[in-house]
C-alpha positions as CSV (number, residue, x, y, z in Angstrom):
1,X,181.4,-86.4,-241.7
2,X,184.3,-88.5,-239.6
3,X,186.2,-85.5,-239.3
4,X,183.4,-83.0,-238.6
5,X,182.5,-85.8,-235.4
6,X,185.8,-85.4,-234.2
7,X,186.0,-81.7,-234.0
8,X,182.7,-81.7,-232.3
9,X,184.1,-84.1,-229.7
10,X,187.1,-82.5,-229.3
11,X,184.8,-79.2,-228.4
12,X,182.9,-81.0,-225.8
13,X,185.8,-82.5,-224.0
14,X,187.5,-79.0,-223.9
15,X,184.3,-77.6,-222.0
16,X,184.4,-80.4,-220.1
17,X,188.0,-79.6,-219.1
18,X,187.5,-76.2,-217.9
19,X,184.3,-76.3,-216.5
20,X,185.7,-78.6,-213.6
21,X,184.5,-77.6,-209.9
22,X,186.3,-74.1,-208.5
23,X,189.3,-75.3,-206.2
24,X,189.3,-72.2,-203.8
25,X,192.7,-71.0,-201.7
26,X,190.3,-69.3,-199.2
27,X,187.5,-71.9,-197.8
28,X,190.1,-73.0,-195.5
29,X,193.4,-72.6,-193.3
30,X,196.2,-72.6,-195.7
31,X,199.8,-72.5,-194.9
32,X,202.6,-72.0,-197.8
33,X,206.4,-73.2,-197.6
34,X,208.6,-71.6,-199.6
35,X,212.3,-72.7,-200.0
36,X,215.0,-70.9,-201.4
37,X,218.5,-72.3,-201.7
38,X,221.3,-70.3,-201.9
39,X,224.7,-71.9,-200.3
40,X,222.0,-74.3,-198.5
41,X,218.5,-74.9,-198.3
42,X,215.9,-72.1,-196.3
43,X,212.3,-72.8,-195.8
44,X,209.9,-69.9,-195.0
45,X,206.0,-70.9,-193.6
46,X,203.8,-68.1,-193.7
47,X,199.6,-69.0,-193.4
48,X,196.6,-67.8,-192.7
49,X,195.1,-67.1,-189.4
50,X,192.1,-65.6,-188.6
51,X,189.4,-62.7,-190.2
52,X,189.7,-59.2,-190.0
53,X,186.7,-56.8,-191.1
54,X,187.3,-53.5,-193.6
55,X,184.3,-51.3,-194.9
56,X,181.9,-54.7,-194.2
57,X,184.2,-57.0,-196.3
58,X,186.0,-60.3,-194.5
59,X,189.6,-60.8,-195.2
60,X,191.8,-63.7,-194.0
61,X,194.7,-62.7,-192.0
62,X,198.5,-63.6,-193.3
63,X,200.5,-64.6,-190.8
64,X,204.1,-65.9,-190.5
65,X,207.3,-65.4,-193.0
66,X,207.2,-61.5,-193.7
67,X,203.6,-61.1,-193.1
68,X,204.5,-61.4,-189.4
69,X,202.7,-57.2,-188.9
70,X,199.4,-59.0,-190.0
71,X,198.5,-56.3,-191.9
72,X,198.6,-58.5,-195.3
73,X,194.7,-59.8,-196.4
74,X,193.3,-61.9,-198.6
75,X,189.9,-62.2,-199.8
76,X,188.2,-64.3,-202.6
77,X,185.3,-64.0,-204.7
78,X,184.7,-67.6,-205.5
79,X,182.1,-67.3,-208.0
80,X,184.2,-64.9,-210.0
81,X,187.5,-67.2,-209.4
82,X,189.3,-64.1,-208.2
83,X,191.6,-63.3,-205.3
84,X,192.3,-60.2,-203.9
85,X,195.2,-58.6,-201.6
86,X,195.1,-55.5,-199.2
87,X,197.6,-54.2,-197.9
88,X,199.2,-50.7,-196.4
89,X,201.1,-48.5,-198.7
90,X,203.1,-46.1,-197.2
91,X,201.9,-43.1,-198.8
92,X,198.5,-44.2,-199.7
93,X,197.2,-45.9,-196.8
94,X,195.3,-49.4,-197.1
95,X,195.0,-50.5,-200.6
96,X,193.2,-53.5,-202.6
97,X,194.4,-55.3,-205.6
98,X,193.4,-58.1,-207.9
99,X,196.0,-60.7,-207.4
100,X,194.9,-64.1,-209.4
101,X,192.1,-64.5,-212.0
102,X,191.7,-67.8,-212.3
103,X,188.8,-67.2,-214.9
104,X,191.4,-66.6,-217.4
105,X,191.6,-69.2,-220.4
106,X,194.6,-70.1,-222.6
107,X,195.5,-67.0,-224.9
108,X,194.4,-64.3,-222.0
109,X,196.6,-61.8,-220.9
110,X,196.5,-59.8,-217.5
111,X,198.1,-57.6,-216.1
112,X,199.5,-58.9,-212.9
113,X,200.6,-57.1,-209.1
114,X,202.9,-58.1,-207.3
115,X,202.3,-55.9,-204.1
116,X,205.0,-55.4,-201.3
117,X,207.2,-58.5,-202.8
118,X,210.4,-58.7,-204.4
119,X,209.4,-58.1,-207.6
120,X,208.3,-55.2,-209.2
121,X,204.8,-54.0,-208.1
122,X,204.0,-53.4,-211.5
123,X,205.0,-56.4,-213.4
124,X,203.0,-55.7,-216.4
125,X,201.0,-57.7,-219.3
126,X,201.7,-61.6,-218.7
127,X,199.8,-64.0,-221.5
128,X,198.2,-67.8,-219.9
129,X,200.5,-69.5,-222.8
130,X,198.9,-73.5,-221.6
131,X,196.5,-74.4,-218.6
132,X,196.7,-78.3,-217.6
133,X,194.8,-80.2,-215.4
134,X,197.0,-82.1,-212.4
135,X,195.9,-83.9,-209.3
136,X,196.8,-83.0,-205.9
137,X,196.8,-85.2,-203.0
138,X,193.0,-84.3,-202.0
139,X,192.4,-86.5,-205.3
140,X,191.2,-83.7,-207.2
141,X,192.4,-82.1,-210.8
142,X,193.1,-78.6,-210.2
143,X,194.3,-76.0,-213.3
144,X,197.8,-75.3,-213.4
145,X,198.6,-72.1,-215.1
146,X,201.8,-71.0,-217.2
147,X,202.2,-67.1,-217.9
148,X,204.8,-65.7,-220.4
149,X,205.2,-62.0,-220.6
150,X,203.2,-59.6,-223.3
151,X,203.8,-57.8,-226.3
152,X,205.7,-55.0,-224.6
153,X,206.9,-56.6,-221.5
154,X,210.3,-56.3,-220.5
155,X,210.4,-58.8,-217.8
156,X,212.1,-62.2,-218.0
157,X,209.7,-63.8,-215.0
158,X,207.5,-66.9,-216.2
159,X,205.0,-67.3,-213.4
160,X,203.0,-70.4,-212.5
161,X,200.1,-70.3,-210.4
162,X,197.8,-73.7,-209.3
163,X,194.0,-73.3,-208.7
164,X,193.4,-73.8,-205.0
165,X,197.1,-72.8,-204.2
166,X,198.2,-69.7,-205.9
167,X,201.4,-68.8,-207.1
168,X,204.7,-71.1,-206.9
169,X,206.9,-68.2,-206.2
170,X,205.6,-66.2,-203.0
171,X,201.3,-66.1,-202.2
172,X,202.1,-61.8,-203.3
173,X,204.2,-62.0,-206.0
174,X,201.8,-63.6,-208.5
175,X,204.0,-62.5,-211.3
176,X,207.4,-64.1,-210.4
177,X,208.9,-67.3,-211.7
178,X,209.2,-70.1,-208.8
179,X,213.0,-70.3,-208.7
180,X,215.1,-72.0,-205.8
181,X,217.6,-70.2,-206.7
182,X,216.6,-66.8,-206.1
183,X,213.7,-65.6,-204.1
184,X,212.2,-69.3,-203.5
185,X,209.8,-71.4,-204.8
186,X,206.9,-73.8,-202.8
187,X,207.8,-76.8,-201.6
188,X,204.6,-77.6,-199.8
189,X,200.6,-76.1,-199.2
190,X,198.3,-77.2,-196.8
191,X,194.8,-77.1,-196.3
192,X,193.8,-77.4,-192.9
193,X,196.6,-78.9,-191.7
194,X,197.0,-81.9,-194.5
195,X,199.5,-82.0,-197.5
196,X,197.8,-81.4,-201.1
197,X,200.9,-80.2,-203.1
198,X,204.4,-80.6,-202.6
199,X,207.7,-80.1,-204.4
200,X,210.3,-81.8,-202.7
201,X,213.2,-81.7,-205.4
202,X,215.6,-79.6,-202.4
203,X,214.2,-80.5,-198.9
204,X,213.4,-83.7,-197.5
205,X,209.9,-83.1,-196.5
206,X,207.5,-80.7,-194.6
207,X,205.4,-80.7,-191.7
208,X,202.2,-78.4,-191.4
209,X,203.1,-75.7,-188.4
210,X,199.4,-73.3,-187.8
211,X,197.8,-77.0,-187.1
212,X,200.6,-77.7,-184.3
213,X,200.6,-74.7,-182.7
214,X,196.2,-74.6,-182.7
215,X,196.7,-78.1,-181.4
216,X,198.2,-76.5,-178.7
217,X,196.1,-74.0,-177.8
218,X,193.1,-76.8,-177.3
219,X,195.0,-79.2,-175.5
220,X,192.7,-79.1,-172.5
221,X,189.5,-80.4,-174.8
222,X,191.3,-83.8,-175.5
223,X,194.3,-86.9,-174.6
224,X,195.6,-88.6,-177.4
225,X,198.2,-91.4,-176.1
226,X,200.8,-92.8,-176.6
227,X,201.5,-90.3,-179.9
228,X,204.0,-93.0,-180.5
229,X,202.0,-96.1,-181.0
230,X,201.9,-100.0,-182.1
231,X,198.6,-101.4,-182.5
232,X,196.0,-98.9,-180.5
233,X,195.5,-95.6,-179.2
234,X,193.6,-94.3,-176.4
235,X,191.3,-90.7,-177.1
236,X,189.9,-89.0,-173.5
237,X,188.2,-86.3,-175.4
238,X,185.4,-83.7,-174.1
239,X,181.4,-84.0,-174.5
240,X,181.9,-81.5,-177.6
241,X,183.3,-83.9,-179.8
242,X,181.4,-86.4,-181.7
243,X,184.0,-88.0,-184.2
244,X,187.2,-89.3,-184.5
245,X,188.7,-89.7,-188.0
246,X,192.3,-91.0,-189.1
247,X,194.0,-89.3,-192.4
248,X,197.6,-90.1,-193.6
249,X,200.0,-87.7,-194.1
250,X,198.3,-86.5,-198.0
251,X,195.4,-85.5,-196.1
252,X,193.7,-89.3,-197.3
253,X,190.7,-90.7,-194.7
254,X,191.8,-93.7,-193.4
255,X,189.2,-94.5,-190.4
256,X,186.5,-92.6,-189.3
257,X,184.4,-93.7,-186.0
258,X,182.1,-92.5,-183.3
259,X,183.5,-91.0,-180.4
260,X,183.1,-91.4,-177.1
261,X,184.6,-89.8,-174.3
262,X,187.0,-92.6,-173.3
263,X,187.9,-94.6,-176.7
264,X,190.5,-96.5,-178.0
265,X,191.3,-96.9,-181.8
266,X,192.7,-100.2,-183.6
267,X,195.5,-98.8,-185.7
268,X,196.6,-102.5,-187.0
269,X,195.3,-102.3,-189.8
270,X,197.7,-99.4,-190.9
271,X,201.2,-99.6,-191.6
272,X,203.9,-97.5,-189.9
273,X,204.3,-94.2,-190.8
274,X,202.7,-90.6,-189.7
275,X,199.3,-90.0,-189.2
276,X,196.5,-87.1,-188.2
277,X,193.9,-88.3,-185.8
278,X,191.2,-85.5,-186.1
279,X,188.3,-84.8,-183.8
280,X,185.2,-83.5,-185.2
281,X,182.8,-82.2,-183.1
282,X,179.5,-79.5,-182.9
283,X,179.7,-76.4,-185.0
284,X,182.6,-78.0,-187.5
285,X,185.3,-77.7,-184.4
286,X,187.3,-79.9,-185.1
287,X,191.4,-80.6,-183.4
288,X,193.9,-82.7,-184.6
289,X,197.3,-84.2,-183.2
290,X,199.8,-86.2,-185.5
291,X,201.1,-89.9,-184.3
292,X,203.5,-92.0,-185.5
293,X,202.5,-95.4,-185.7
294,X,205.9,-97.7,-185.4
Protein backbone atom coordinates (compact mmCIF):
# COMPACT_ATOMS: atom_id res chain seq x y z
CA UNK A 1 0.00 0.00 0.00
CA UNK A 2 3.29 2.31 0.94
CA UNK A 3 4.41 2.00 -2.41
CA UNK A 4 1.07 2.32 -4.23
CA UNK A 5 0.86 6.02 -2.05
CA UNK A 6 3.95 6.97 -3.39
CA UNK A 7 3.33 6.40 -6.98
CA UNK A 8 0.08 8.26 -6.56
CA UNK A 9 1.97 11.22 -5.12
CA UNK A 10 4.51 11.15 -7.47
CA UNK A 11 1.55 11.51 -10.28
CA UNK A 12 0.06 14.48 -8.63
CA UNK A 13 3.26 16.40 -8.20
CA UNK A 14 4.07 15.72 -11.93
CA UNK A 15 0.61 17.42 -12.86
CA UNK A 16 1.40 19.85 -10.62
CA UNK A 17 4.71 20.52 -12.43
CA UNK A 18 3.38 21.01 -15.84
CA UNK A 19 0.28 22.62 -15.23
CA UNK A 20 2.14 25.82 -14.01
CA UNK A 21 0.73 29.31 -15.43
CA UNK A 22 1.65 29.91 -19.40
CA UNK A 23 4.89 32.22 -19.44
CA UNK A 24 4.10 34.07 -22.83
CA UNK A 25 7.09 35.69 -25.20
CA UNK A 26 4.42 37.88 -26.76
CA UNK A 27 2.32 39.88 -23.91
CA UNK A 28 5.02 42.23 -23.94
CA UNK A 29 8.16 44.18 -25.48
CA UNK A 30 10.87 41.72 -25.67
CA UNK A 31 14.34 42.38 -26.74
CA UNK A 32 16.99 39.34 -27.27
CA UNK A 33 20.92 39.55 -27.02
CA UNK A 34 22.76 37.21 -28.75
CA UNK A 35 26.61 36.89 -28.45
CA UNK A 36 28.79 35.09 -30.50
CA UNK A 37 32.50 34.93 -29.87
CA UNK A 38 34.78 34.19 -32.40
CA UNK A 39 38.50 35.96 -32.02
CA UNK A 40 36.36 38.31 -29.40
CA UNK A 41 33.13 38.75 -28.13
CA UNK A 42 29.94 40.23 -30.51
CA UNK A 43 26.57 40.98 -29.12
CA UNK A 44 23.62 41.31 -31.56
CA UNK A 45 19.98 43.12 -29.96
CA UNK A 46 17.20 42.52 -32.10
CA UNK A 47 13.38 43.15 -30.31
CA UNK A 48 10.09 43.71 -30.94
CA UNK A 49 8.45 46.93 -31.95
CA UNK A 50 5.28 47.47 -32.80
CA UNK A 51 1.92 45.50 -34.62
CA UNK A 52 1.44 45.02 -38.13
CA UNK A 53 -2.11 43.60 -39.46
CA UNK A 54 -2.24 40.43 -42.23
CA UNK A 55 -5.69 38.92 -43.41
CA UNK A 56 -7.21 40.31 -39.75
CA UNK A 57 -4.46 38.64 -37.64
CA UNK A 58 -1.88 40.98 -35.27
CA UNK A 59 1.73 40.17 -35.46
CA UNK A 60 4.49 41.86 -33.49
CA UNK A 61 7.06 43.49 -35.48
CA UNK A 62 10.98 42.28 -35.27
CA UNK A 63 13.16 44.80 -35.24
CA UNK A 64 16.93 45.20 -34.88
CA UNK A 65 20.02 42.56 -35.66
CA UNK A 66 18.96 41.05 -39.21
CA UNK A 67 15.42 41.78 -38.82
CA UNK A 68 16.33 45.44 -39.53
CA UNK A 69 13.54 45.18 -43.21
CA UNK A 70 10.77 44.51 -40.48
CA UNK A 71 9.33 42.17 -42.51
CA UNK A 72 9.95 39.28 -39.78
CA UNK A 73 6.45 38.66 -37.38
CA UNK A 74 5.57 36.98 -34.65
CA UNK A 75 2.40 35.93 -33.31
CA UNK A 76 1.19 33.74 -30.32
CA UNK A 77 -1.66 31.74 -29.56
CA UNK A 78 -1.39 31.66 -25.84
CA UNK A 79 -4.03 29.29 -25.03
CA UNK A 80 -2.52 26.71 -27.41
CA UNK A 81 1.23 27.62 -26.05
CA UNK A 82 2.30 28.12 -29.65
CA UNK A 83 4.29 30.67 -31.59
CA UNK A 84 4.22 31.49 -34.97
CA UNK A 85 6.65 33.30 -37.58
CA UNK A 86 5.84 35.03 -40.99
CA UNK A 87 8.00 35.99 -43.12
CA UNK A 88 8.66 36.64 -47.03
CA UNK A 89 10.02 33.88 -49.17
CA UNK A 90 11.43 34.85 -52.26
CA UNK A 91 9.57 32.71 -54.51
CA UNK A 92 6.53 32.16 -52.48
CA UNK A 93 5.67 35.42 -51.12
CA UNK A 94 4.64 35.92 -47.28
CA UNK A 95 4.61 32.71 -45.43
CA UNK A 96 3.58 31.40 -41.82
CA UNK A 97 5.16 28.78 -39.76
CA UNK A 98 4.85 27.11 -36.37
CA UNK A 99 7.98 27.96 -34.64
CA UNK A 100 7.66 26.73 -30.75
CA UNK A 101 5.10 24.41 -29.20
CA UNK A 102 5.50 24.75 -25.93
CA UNK A 103 2.52 22.18 -25.23
CA UNK A 104 4.92 19.47 -25.95
CA UNK A 105 5.74 17.07 -22.89
CA UNK A 106 8.85 14.94 -22.31
CA UNK A 107 9.05 12.04 -25.06
CA UNK A 108 7.37 14.38 -27.96
CA UNK A 109 8.86 14.91 -30.99
CA UNK A 110 8.34 17.90 -33.54
CA UNK A 111 9.35 18.79 -36.36
CA UNK A 112 10.97 22.04 -36.08
CA UNK A 113 11.61 25.40 -38.77
CA UNK A 114 14.11 27.24 -38.75
CA UNK A 115 12.98 30.02 -41.31
CA UNK A 116 15.46 32.52 -42.98
CA UNK A 117 18.34 31.57 -40.23
CA UNK A 118 21.48 29.91 -40.43
CA UNK A 119 20.43 26.76 -40.16
CA UNK A 120 18.67 24.64 -42.30
CA UNK A 121 14.99 25.60 -42.91
CA UNK A 122 14.04 22.20 -42.60
CA UNK A 123 15.71 20.92 -39.61
CA UNK A 124 13.64 17.90 -39.20
CA UNK A 125 12.21 15.57 -36.27
CA UNK A 126 13.83 16.88 -32.83
CA UNK A 127 12.56 14.62 -29.54
CA UNK A 128 11.88 17.04 -25.86
CA UNK A 129 14.53 14.38 -24.24
CA UNK A 130 13.89 16.48 -20.25
CA UNK A 131 11.69 19.64 -19.42
CA UNK A 132 12.83 21.42 -15.98
CA UNK A 133 11.41 24.01 -14.17
CA UNK A 134 13.98 27.19 -13.43
CA UNK A 135 13.31 30.67 -12.13
CA UNK A 136 13.95 33.79 -13.82
CA UNK A 137 14.47 37.03 -12.34
CA UNK A 138 10.58 37.99 -12.55
CA UNK A 139 10.50 35.20 -9.69
CA UNK A 140 8.72 32.86 -11.70
CA UNK A 141 9.52 28.99 -12.76
CA UNK A 142 9.40 28.83 -16.34
CA UNK A 143 9.90 25.24 -18.50
CA UNK A 144 13.13 24.91 -19.94
CA UNK A 145 13.23 22.55 -22.88
CA UNK A 146 16.08 20.14 -24.18
CA UNK A 147 15.59 18.70 -27.86
CA UNK A 148 17.75 15.85 -29.31
CA UNK A 149 17.33 14.86 -32.90
CA UNK A 150 14.82 11.85 -34.13
CA UNK A 151 15.01 8.51 -35.45
CA UNK A 152 16.16 9.62 -38.81
CA UNK A 153 17.68 12.93 -38.27
CA UNK A 154 20.91 13.69 -39.52
CA UNK A 155 21.58 16.84 -37.72
CA UNK A 156 24.04 17.22 -34.78
CA UNK A 157 22.08 20.51 -33.29
CA UNK A 158 20.66 20.10 -29.64
CA UNK A 159 18.30 23.04 -29.24
CA UNK A 160 17.09 24.59 -25.98
CA UNK A 161 14.24 26.71 -25.82
CA UNK A 162 12.75 28.63 -22.24
CA UNK A 163 9.01 29.26 -21.89
CA UNK A 164 8.48 33.03 -22.04
CA UNK A 165 11.81 33.45 -23.98
CA UNK A 166 12.20 31.07 -26.81
CA UNK A 167 15.08 29.63 -28.23
CA UNK A 168 18.88 30.15 -26.84
CA UNK A 169 20.34 30.13 -30.21
CA UNK A 170 18.57 32.91 -32.48
CA UNK A 171 14.34 33.86 -31.74
CA UNK A 172 14.13 31.91 -35.79
CA UNK A 173 16.28 29.22 -35.52
CA UNK A 174 14.27 27.18 -32.97
CA UNK A 175 16.23 24.17 -33.98
CA UNK A 176 19.89 25.19 -33.39
CA UNK A 177 22.07 24.54 -30.44
CA UNK A 178 23.04 27.92 -28.43
CA UNK A 179 26.77 27.92 -29.11
CA UNK A 180 29.19 30.92 -28.52
CA UNK A 181 31.17 29.60 -30.69
CA UNK A 182 29.38 29.57 -33.80
CA UNK A 183 26.35 31.38 -34.70
CA UNK A 184 25.67 32.83 -30.94
CA UNK A 185 23.82 32.01 -28.15
CA UNK A 186 21.64 34.52 -25.60
CA UNK A 187 23.14 36.29 -23.13
CA UNK A 188 20.26 38.39 -22.03
CA UNK A 189 16.05 38.86 -22.63
CA UNK A 190 14.02 41.46 -21.50
CA UNK A 191 10.58 42.07 -20.92
CA UNK A 192 9.64 45.57 -21.07
CA UNK A 193 12.71 46.89 -20.58
CA UNK A 194 13.81 44.67 -17.19
CA UNK A 195 16.28 41.68 -17.12
CA UNK A 196 14.52 38.15 -16.58
CA UNK A 197 17.30 35.83 -18.02
CA UNK A 198 20.82 36.24 -18.56
CA UNK A 199 23.86 34.19 -19.44
CA UNK A 200 26.78 36.08 -18.71
CA UNK A 201 29.64 33.35 -18.96
CA UNK A 202 31.46 35.71 -22.17
CA UNK A 203 30.21 39.37 -21.60
CA UNK A 204 30.17 41.43 -18.72
CA UNK A 205 26.71 42.42 -18.65
CA UNK A 206 23.77 43.97 -20.74
CA UNK A 207 21.71 46.88 -20.89
CA UNK A 208 18.05 46.88 -22.38
CA UNK A 209 18.25 49.24 -25.80
CA UNK A 210 14.17 49.47 -27.28
CA UNK A 211 13.41 50.94 -23.52
CA UNK A 212 16.26 53.69 -24.07
CA UNK A 213 15.55 54.75 -27.25
CA UNK A 214 11.31 54.92 -26.37
CA UNK A 215 12.54 56.85 -23.42
CA UNK A 216 13.71 59.08 -25.77
CA UNK A 217 11.07 59.56 -27.84
CA UNK A 218 8.75 60.69 -24.63
CA UNK A 219 11.18 62.83 -23.17
CA UNK A 220 8.90 65.87 -23.25
CA UNK A 221 6.11 63.98 -20.90
CA UNK A 222 8.61 63.92 -17.87
CA UNK A 223 12.27 65.25 -15.81
CA UNK A 224 14.01 62.85 -13.91
CA UNK A 225 17.15 64.50 -12.13
CA UNK A 226 20.02 64.25 -11.35
CA UNK A 227 20.13 60.48 -13.16
CA UNK A 228 23.19 60.29 -11.09
CA UNK A 229 21.95 60.54 -7.55
CA UNK A 230 22.72 60.13 -3.62
CA UNK A 231 19.87 60.24 -1.47
CA UNK A 232 16.71 61.80 -3.62
CA UNK A 233 15.48 62.43 -6.90
CA UNK A 234 13.29 65.00 -8.25
CA UNK A 235 10.25 63.72 -11.03
CA UNK A 236 8.46 66.92 -13.04
CA UNK A 237 6.15 64.63 -14.84
CA UNK A 238 2.91 65.51 -16.89
CA UNK A 239 -0.99 65.33 -15.58
CA UNK A 240 -1.01 61.84 -17.56
CA UNK A 241 0.87 60.10 -15.08
CA UNK A 242 -0.36 58.78 -11.87
CA UNK A 243 2.54 56.49 -10.46
CA UNK A 244 5.99 56.37 -9.89
CA UNK A 245 7.54 52.93 -9.20
CA UNK A 246 11.40 52.00 -8.53
CA UNK A 247 12.61 48.36 -9.95
CA UNK A 248 16.30 47.15 -9.76
CA UNK A 249 18.07 46.12 -12.44
CA UNK A 250 16.15 42.07 -12.47
CA UNK A 251 13.09 43.93 -13.07
CA UNK A 252 12.33 43.53 -8.81
CA UNK A 253 9.73 46.48 -7.39
CA UNK A 254 11.56 48.29 -5.06
CA UNK A 255 9.21 51.52 -4.28
CA UNK A 256 6.08 52.32 -5.62
CA UNK A 257 4.32 55.89 -4.79
CA UNK A 258 1.75 58.39 -5.94
CA UNK A 259 2.80 60.82 -8.28
CA UNK A 260 2.49 64.24 -8.44
CA UNK A 261 3.48 66.60 -10.89
CA UNK A 262 6.48 68.01 -8.92
CA UNK A 263 7.88 65.01 -6.64
CA UNK A 264 10.81 63.98 -5.12
CA UNK A 265 11.74 60.27 -4.15
CA UNK A 266 13.91 59.14 -0.99
CA UNK A 267 16.26 56.67 -2.54
CA UNK A 268 18.17 56.10 0.98
CA UNK A 269 16.96 53.35 1.68
CA UNK A 270 18.63 51.58 -1.43
CA UNK A 271 22.04 50.85 -1.91
CA UNK A 272 24.17 51.93 -4.86
CA UNK A 273 23.75 50.42 -7.97
CA UNK A 274 21.41 50.88 -11.25
CA UNK A 275 17.96 51.39 -11.11
CA UNK A 276 14.52 51.89 -13.43
CA UNK A 277 12.23 54.66 -12.12
CA UNK A 278 9.03 53.89 -14.16
CA UNK A 279 6.00 56.14 -14.57
CA UNK A 280 2.71 54.58 -14.89
CA UNK A 281 0.05 56.50 -15.96
CA UNK A 282 -3.80 56.36 -17.86
CA UNK A 283 -4.35 53.66 -20.33
CA UNK A 284 -1.15 51.44 -18.99
CA UNK A 285 1.42 54.30 -20.60
CA UNK A 286 3.89 53.93 -18.80
CA UNK A 287 8.01 55.55 -19.37
CA UNK A 288 10.98 54.73 -17.72
CA UNK A 289 14.57 56.24 -17.32
CA UNK A 290 17.48 54.29 -15.54
CA UNK A 291 19.59 56.12 -12.61
CA UNK A 292 22.44 55.28 -10.86
CA UNK A 293 22.33 55.70 -7.41
CA UNK A 294 26.11 56.32 -6.06
Amino acid sequence: MFRYLLVISFLFAGVSFFAQTYHPILDHESEWHVTSCFGGCLTDVYYTDGDTLENGITYKILDGYHYISRTFWLRENSSEQKVYMSYVDAIRGREEVLLYDFSLIAGDTMDIRNPNSPFPFDGGVFNVDSIISLPLFDGQNHRVYYFSPGVGNSSTEHPVWIEGVGSLSIVNAAGGTPNINTVGKVSCYFDDGFLNYSQLDSISGCSPIYVTELNENNVSDFTIYPTICNDFLNIIASVEFEQIRVFNSFGQLLIQEKLEIESQLDLRNLSGGIYWIELKGKNNKAVRQRIIKE
